[in-house]
VOFINU-328151 format. One record per residue (C-alpha): residue in one letter; x, y, z. Coordinates in steps of 0.2 Angstrom, whole numbers, plus 2048, in hexadecimal, padded with zeros to 3 digits. Each point is the difference from the previous one (the first is absolute). Layout:
BEGIN
REC, type, u, v, w
REC, A, X, Y, Z
...
// end
This chain:
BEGIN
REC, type, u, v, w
REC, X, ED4, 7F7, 7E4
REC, X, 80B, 7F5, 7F2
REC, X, 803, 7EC, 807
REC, X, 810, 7F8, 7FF
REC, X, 7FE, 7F1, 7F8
REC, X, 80E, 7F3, 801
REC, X, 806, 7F2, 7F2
REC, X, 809, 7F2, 807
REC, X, 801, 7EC, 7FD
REC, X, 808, 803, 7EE
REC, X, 810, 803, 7F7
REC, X, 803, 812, 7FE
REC, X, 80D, 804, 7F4
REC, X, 802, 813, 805
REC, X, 80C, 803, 7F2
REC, X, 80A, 80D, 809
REC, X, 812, 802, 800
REC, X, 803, 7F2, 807
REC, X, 7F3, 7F6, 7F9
REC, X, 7F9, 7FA, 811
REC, X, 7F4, 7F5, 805
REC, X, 7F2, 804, 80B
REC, X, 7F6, 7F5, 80B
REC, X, 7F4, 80F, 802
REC, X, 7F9, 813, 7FB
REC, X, 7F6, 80F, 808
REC, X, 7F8, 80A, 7F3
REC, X, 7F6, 810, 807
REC, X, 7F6, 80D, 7F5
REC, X, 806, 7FA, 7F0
REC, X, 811, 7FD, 807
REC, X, 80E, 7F4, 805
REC, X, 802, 805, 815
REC, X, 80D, 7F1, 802
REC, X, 808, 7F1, 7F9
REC, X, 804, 7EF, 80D
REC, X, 7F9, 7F0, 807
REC, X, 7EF, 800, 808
REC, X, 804, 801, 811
REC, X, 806, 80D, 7FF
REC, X, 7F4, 80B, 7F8
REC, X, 7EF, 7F6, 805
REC, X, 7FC, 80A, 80F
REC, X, 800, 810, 7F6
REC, X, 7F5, 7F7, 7F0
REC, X, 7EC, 806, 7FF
REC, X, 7FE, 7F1, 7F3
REC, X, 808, 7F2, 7FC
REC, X, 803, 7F8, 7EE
REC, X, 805, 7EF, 7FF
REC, X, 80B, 7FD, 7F1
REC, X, 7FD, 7ED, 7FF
REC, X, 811, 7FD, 7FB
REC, X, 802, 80A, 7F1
REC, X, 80D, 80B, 7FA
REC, X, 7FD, 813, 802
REC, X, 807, 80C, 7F7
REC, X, 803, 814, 7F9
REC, X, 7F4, 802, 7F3
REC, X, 805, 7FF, 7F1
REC, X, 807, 812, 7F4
REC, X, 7FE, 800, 7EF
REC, X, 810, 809, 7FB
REC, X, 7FB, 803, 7EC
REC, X, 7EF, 7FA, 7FA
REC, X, 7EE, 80B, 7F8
REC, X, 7F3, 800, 80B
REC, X, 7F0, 7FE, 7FD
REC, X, 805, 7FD, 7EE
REC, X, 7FA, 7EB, 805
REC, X, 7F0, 80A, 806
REC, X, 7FE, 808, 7F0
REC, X, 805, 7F1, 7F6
REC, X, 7F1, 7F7, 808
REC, X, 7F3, 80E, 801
REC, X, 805, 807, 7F1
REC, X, 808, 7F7, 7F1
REC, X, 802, 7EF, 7F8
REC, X, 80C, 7F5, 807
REC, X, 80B, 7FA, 7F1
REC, X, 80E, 7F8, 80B
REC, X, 807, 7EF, 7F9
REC, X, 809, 7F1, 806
REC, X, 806, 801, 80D
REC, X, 7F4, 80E, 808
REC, X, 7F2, 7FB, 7F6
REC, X, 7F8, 7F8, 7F3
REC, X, 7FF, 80D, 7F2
REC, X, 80C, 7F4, 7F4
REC, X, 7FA, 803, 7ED
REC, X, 7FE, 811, 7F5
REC, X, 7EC, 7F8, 7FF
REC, X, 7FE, 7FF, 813
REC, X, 804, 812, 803
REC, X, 7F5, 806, 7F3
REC, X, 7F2, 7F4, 806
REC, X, 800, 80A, 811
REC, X, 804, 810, 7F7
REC, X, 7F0, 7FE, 7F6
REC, X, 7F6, 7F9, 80F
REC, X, 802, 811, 80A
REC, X, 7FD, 809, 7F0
REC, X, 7F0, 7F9, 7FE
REC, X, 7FB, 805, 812
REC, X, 80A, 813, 7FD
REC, X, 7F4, 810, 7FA
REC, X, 807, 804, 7F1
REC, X, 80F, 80E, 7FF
REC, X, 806, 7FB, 811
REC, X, 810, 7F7, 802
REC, X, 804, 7EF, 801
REC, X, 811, 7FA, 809
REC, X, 808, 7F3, 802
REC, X, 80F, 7FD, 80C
REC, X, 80E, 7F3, 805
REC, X, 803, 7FC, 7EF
REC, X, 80F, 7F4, 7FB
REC, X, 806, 801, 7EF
REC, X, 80C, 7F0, 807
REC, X, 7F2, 7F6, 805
REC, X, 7F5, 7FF, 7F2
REC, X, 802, 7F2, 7F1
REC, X, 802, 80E, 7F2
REC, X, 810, 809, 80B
REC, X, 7FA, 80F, 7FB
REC, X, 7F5, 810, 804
REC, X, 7ED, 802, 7F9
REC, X, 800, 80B, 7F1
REC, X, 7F6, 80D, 7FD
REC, X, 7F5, 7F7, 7F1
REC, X, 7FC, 7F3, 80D
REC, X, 7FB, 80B, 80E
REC, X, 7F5, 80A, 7F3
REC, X, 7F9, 7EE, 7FE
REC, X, 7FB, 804, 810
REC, X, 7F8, 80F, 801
REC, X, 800, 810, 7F5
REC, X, 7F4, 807, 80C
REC, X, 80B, 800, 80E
REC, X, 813, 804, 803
REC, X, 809, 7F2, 807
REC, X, 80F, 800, 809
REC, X, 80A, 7F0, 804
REC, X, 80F, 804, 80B
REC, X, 80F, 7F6, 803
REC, X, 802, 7F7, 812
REC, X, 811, 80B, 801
REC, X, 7F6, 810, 7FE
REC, X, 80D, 806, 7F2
REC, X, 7F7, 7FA, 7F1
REC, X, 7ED, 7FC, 7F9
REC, X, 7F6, 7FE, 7F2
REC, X, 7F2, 80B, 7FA
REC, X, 7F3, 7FE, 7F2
REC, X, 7FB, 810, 7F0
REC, X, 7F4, 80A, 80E
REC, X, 811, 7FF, 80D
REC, X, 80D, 806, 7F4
REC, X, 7F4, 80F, 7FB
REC, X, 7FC, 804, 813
REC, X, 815, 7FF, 801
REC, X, 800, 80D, 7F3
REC, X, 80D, 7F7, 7F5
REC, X, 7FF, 7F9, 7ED
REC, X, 80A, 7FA, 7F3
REC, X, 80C, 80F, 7FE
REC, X, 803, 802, 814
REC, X, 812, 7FD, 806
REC, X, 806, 7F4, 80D
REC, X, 801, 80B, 80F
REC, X, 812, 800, 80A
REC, X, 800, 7EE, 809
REC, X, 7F0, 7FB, 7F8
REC, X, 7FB, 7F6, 7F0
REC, X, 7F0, 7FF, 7F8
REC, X, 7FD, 7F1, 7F7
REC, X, 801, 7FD, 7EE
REC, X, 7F7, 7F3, 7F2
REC, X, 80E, 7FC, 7F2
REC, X, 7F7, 80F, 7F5
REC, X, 804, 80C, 80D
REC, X, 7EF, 800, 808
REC, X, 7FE, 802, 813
REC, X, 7FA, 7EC, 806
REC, X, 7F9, 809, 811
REC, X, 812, 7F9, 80A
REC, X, 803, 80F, 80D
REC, X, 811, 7FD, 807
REC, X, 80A, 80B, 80F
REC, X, 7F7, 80C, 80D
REC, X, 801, 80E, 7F0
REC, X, 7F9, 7F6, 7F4
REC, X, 7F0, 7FC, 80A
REC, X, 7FF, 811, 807
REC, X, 7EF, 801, 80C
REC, X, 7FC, 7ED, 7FB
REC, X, 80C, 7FC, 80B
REC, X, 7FE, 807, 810
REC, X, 7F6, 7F5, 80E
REC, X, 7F3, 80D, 804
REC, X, 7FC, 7FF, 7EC
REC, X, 7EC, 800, 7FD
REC, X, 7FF, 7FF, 816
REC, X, 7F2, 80C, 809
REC, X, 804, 807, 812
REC, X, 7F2, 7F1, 806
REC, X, 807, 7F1, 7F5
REC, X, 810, 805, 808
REC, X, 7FB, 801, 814
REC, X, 7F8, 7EE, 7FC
REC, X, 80E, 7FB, 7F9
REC, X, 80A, 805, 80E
REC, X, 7F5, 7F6, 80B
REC, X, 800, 7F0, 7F5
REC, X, 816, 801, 801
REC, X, 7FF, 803, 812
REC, X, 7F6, 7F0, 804
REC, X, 80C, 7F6, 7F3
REC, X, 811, 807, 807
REC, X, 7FA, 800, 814
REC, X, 7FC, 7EE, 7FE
REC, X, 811, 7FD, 7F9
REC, X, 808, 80A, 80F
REC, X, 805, 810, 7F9
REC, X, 7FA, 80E, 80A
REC, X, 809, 80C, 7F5
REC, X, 7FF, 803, 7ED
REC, X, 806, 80A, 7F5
REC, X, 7FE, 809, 7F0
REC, X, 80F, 804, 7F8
REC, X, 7FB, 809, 7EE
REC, X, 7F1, 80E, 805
REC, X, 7FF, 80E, 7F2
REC, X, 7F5, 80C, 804
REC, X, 7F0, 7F9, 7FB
REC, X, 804, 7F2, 80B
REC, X, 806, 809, 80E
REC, X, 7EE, 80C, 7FF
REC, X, 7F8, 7EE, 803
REC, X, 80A, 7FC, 810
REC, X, 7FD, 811, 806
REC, X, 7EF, 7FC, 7FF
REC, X, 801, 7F0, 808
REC, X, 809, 80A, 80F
REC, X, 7F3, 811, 802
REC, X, 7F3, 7F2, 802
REC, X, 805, 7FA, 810
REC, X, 7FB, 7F0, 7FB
REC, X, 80D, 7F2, 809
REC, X, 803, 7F5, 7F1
REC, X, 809, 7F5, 80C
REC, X, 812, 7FF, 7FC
REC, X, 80E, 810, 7FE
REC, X, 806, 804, 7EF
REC, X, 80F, 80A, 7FB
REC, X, 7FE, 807, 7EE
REC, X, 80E, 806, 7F7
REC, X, 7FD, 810, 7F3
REC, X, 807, 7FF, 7EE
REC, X, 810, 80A, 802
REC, X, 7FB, 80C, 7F1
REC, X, 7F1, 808, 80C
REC, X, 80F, 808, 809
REC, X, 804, 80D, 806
REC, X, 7EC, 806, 7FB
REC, X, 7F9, 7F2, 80D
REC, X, 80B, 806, 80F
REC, X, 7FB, 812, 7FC
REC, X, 7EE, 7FB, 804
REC, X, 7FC, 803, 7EE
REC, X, 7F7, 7F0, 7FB
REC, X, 7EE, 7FD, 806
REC, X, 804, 7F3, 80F
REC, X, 801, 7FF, 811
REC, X, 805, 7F2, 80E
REC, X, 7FB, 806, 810
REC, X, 809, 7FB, 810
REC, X, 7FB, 7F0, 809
REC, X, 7F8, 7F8, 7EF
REC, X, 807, 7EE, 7FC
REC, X, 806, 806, 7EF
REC, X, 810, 80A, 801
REC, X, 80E, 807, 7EF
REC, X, 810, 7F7, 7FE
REC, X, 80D, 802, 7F8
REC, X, 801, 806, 7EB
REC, X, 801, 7F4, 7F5
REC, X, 809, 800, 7F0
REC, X, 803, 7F3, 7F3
REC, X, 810, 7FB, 7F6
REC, X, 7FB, 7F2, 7F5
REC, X, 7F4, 7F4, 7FC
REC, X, 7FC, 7EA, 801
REC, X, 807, 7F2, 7FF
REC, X, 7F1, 7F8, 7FA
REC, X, 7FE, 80B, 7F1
REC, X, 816, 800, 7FC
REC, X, 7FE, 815, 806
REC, X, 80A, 7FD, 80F
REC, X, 813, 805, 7FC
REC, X, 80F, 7F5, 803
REC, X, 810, 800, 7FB
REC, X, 804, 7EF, 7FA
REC, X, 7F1, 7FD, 7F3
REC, X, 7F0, 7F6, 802
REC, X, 804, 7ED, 7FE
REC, X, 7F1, 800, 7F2
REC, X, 7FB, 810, 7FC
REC, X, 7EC, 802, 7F9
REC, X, 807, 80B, 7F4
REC, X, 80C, 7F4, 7F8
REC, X, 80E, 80F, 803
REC, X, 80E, 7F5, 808
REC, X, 809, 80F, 809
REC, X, 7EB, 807, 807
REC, X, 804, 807, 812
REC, X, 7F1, 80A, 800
REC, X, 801, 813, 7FB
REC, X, 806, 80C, 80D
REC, X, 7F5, 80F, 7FF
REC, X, 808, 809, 811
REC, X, 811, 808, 800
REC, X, 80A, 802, 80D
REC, X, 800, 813, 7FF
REC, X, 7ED, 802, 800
REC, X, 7FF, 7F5, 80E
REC, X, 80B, 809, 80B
REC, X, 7F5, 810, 7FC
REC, X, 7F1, 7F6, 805
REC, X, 808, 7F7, 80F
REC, X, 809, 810, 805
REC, X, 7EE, 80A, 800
REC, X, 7F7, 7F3, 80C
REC, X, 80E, 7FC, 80A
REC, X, 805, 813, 804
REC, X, 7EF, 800, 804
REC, X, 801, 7F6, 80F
REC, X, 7F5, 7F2, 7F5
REC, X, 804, 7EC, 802
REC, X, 803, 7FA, 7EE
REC, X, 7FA, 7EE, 7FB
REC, X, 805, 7FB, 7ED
REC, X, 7FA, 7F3, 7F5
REC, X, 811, 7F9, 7FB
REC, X, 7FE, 7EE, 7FA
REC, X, 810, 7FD, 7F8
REC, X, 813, 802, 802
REC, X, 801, 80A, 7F2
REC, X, 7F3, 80D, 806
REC, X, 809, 7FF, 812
REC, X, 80F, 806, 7FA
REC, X, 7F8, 811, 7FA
REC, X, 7F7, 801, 80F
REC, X, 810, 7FD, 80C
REC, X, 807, 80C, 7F7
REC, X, 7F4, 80E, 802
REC, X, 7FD, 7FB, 812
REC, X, 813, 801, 801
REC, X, 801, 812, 7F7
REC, X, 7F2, 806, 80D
REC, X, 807, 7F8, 80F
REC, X, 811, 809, 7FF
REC, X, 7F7, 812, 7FA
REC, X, 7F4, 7FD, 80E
REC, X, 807, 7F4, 80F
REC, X, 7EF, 7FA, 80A
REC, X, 802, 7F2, 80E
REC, X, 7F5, 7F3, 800
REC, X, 7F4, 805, 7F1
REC, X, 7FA, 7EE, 7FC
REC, X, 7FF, 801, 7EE
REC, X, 7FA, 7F1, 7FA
REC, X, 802, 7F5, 7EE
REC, X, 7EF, 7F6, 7FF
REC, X, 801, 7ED, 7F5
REC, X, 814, 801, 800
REC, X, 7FF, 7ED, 7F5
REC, X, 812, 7FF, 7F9
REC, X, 80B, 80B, 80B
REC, X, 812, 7FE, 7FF
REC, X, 80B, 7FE, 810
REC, X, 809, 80F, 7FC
REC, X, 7F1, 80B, 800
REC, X, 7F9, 7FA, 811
REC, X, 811, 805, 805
REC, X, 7FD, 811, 7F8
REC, X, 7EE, 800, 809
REC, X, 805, 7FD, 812
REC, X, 80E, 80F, 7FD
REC, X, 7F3, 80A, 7FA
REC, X, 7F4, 7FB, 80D
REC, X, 7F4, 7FA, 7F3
REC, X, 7F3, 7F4, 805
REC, X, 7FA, 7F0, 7F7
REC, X, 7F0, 7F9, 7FF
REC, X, 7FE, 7EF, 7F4
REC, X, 7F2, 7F6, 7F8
REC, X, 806, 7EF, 802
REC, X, 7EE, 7F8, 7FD
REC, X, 805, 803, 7EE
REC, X, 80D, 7F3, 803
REC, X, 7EF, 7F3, 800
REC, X, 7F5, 807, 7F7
REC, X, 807, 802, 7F1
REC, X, 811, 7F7, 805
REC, X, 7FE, 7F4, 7F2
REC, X, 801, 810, 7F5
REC, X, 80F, 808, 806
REC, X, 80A, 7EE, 7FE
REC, X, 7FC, 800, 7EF
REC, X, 7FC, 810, 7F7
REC, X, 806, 80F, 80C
REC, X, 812, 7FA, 807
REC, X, 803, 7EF, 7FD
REC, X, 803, 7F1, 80C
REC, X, 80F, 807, 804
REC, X, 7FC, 812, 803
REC, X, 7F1, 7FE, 807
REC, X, 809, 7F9, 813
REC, X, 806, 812, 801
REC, X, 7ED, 807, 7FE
REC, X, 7F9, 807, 80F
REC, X, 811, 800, 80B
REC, X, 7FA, 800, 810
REC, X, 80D, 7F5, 80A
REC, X, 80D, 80C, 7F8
REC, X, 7F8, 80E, 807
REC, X, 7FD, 7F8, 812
REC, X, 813, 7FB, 800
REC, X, 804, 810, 7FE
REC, X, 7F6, 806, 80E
REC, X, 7F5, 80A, 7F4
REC, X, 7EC, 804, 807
REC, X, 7F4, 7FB, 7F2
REC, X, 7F0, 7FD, 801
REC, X, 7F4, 7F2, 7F5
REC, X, 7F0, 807, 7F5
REC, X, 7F2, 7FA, 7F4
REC, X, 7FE, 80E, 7F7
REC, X, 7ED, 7FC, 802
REC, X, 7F6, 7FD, 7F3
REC, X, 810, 7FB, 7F6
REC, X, 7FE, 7F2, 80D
REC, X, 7F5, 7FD, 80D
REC, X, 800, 806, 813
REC, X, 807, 7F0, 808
REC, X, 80D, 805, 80B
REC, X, 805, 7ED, 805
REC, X, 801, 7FB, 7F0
REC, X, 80B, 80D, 7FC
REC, X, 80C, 7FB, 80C
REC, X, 7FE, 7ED, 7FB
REC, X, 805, 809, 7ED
REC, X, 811, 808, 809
REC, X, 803, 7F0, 80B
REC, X, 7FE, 7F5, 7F3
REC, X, 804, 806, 7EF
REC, X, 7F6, 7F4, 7F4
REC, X, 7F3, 803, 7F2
REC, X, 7F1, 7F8, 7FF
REC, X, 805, 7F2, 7F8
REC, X, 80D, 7FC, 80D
REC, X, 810, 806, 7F8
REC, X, 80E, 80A, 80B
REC, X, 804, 811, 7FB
REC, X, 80F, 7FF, 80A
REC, X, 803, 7FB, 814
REC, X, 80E, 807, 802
REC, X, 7F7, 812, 801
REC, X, 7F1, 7FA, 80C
REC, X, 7FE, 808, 813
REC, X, 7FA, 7F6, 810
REC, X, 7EE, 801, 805
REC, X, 807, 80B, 80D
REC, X, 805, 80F, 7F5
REC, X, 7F3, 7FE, 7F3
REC, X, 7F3, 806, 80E
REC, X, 80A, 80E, 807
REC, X, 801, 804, 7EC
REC, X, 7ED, 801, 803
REC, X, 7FC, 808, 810
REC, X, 80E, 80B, 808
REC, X, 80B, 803, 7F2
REC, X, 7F1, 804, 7F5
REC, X, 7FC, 80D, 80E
REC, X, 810, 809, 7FF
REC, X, 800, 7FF, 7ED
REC, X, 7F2, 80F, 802
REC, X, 807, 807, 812
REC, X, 7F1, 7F9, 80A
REC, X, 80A, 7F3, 80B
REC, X, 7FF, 80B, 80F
REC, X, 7EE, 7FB, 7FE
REC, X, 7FD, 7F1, 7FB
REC, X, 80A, 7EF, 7F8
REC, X, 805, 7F9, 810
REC, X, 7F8, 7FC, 80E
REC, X, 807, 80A, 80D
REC, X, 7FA, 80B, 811
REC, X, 7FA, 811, 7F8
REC, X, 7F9, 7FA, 7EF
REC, X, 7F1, 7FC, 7F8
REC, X, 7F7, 7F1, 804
REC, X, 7FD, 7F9, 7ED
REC, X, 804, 7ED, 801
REC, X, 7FD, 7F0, 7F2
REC, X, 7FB, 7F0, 80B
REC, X, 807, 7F2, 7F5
REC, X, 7FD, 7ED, 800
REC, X, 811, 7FD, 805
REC, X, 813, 805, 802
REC, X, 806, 805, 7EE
REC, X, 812, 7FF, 807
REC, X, 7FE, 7ED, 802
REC, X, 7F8, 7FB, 7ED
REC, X, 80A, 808, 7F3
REC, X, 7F9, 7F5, 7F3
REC, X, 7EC, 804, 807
REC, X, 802, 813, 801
REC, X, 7F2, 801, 7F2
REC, X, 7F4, 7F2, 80A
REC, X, 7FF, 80B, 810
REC, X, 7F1, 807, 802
REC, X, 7FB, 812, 807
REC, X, 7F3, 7FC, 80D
REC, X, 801, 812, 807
REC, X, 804, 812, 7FC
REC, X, 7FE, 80D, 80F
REC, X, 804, 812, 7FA
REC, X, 802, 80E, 80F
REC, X, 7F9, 7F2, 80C
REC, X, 7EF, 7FC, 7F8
REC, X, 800, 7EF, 7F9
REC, X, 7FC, 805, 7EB
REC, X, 801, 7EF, 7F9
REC, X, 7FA, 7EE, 808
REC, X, 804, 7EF, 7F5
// end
């Protein structure tokens, strides 16, 4: 027979629809039986948990993010991440680590290298291929951009790419060039890097299950007790179909989201996958992308980059959607029944986007569909108006704002442009339901730093990226928990802490209402997922 076990002496921010605080909650099962004060629901407790004062709340949802790629990235490949994720800084530091795994690699097998930051280095540039050859020429080597839309790749990679002098940039690609014409290994757009590219690249169905365990552990001890995956092609969605016929309790749920062009072949049960019911690891919605990064000047805008790398002062990035075939795609999913996420980092990709959403909308009316832009960085007042009539959802990535804020003041907006980057008090004002992401690996799992990043708005060397667009503490962690439920219709579940849903809490070292400025400092000191404690400080 299941105990009722009782969590009192603590502040509970339920986070419901009043945002009530609780002196006390009954969990059963796995699940939330009642929400109150103690003496009122002692008599009915089996166990009693004493909170010692801390702050209890909804474990945290990771709204956009690419789990178990930190598993991977630590099981799997070299970690090439500069200042300020790491210490990878020079052209002759990442070839040092490159050529320290080679040396311990059998010959003919990959060597890759992840996190990479063309920013971050001394040279401000990629490897080419002559020094990756320098290398190895026994191995292929891979070096993929941090953003996952570009990388680097020495003679053996180009040759397992099937490309050479003569081949063509592909639509929404580039492949590097030497001033004779010569490809210089540079790999740049989702085309151009083809299978490279993709997470599961070089991954076995073992790798991947551990990898799945080694992210678990990282985000449950960071309060997440839901992960996503939001770019699975089919290789990557076998590997988590694995992960699920196993059985094996990873620990934490995870919602993958299947590359829009496996449709309709995956919903007609022509793929080789399978999720079985009760499993931890559900499908989502389709995902979809419409542009590129910021980081590497592919994101498009419509005012031009401040200081473009390419020394073209009108660069906005090159669209390669159109609104026509994005209404066909759109339209296809949407008729479907599917929930559509899209990669739309700029304004200028928005607008074709809005469009096509717009032209499916009014051929197909649906309430309540939840479609959702992911990363929306430089969003225009009028188009969050255009969202919220279309009943389009936002979901931002305001840790960029610190992470590479001192980049966005001086290369990507501009001082002045860059306060309008990431508009999250205009979408609160307007009573828009957003929710925050790390688009992890991009940037770590660290869901109170990433409400420090919208609270605060300053880059790591202290500069402000704007105040006028931060949110309260307050509507930073409904970004995080509830909203970031609804964003993927599983609120009636979980987000909140409420009578009826799952009893998946994050014990935290004190109130982050009450320290805007010490969000980051606040420790996890507990995770509890469906009422089993998975994570003790």
């Amino acid at each position: 027979m299941a105990k009722k076990t009782l969590y009192h002496n603590g502040i509970i921010l339920t986070v419901d629809s009043e945002d009530f605080v609780a002196g006390a909650v009954l969990t059963e099962d796995g699940t939330i039986v009642a929400v109150g004060d103690k003496g009122e629901l002692e008599a009915q407790a089996d166990e009693i948990r004493d909170l010692r004062g801390q702050t209890m709340i909804p474990a945290f949802i990771d709204p956009h993010g690419h789990y178990p790629d930190s598993g991977i990235l630590a099981l799997c490949r070299v970690d090439l991440s500069g200042t300020p994720l790491g210490s990878c800084n020079t052209i002759a530091e990442l070839l040092k680590r490159l050529s320290a795994r080679a040396a311990e690699t059998p010959k003919g097998e990959w060597i890759l290298g992840g996190m990479f930051d063309q920013i971050a280095v001394a040279e401000q540039r990629f490897p080419t291929c002559a020094e990756l050859d320098g290398v190895s020429t026994d191995h292929p080597i891979w070096v993929g951009h941090f953003t996952g839309h570009a990388g680097a790749t020495n003679s053996l990679g180009l040759q397992a790419r099937g490309i050479n002098r003569d081949s063509e940039d592909p639509r929404g690609g580039r492949f590097g060039r030497d001033e004779n014409g010569d490809l210089d290994g540079l790999l740049d757009g989702m085309t151009a890097m083809g299978e490279l590219g993709d997470g599961e690249f070089q991954i076995t169905s073992d790798k991947f299950h551990a990898a799945c365990k080694v992210a678990a552990e990282e985000y449950l001890s960071h309060g997440v007790s839901l992960a996503q995956n939001a770019w699975a092609p089919e290789t990557m969605l076998k590997l988590f179909s694995d992960v699920a016929a196993s059985r094996d309790d990873i620990g934490i749920d995870v919602i993958v989201l299947p590359a829009a062009h496996m449709e309709p072949a995956l919903s007609a049960g022509e793929r080789d996958v399978s999720f079985p019911g009760n499993t931890r690891i559900k499908l989502g919605p389709r995902k979809l992308f419409s542009d590129g990064s910021f980081n590497l000047q592919t994101a498009c805008i419509t005012e031009p980059y401040y200081k473009p790398f390419n020394g073209d002062p009108e660069h906005r990035g090159n669209l390669a959607v159109t609104v026509e075939g994005m209404t066909k795609h759109v339209g296809a999913l949407h008729d479907a029944g599917h929930q559509v996420h899209v990669h739309a980092n700029g304004d200028a990709a928005a607008d074709v986007m809005l469009d096509a959403f717009e032209n499916v909308l009014k051929a197909s009316p649906r309430d309540d569909h939840r479609h959702t832009f992911i990363h929306c960085q430089n969003y225009r007042d009028d188009q969050l108006d255009r969202m919220m009539e279309l009943g389009l959802v936002c979901s931002f990535f305001p840790a960029h704002l610190h992470y590479w804020g001192d980049m966005h003041i001086d290369i990507t907006f501009g001082p002045e442009r860059v306060k309008r980057m990431c508009p999250l008090r205009a979408a609160a004002d307007r009573g828009m339901r957003f929710t925050i992401h790390n688009d992890a690996t991009v940037t770590p799992t660290r869901p109170l730093h990433l409400m420090w990043c919208a609270v605060s708005r300053v880059s790591t060397t202290g500069r402000s990226l704007g105040e006028e667009q931060r949110i309260t503490p307050a509507e930073a962690l409904r970004a995080h928990t509830i909203d970031a439920a609804w964003q993927v219709f599983e609120d009636e579940e979980r987000g909140s802490i409420e009578p009826g849903k799952r009893a998946d809490f994050a014990i935290l070292s004190e109130n982050p209402l009450e320290n805007p400025t010490g969000l980051k400092d606040i420790q996890v000191t507990q995770t509890i997922v469906r009422g089993e404690t998975r994570y003790k400080a």
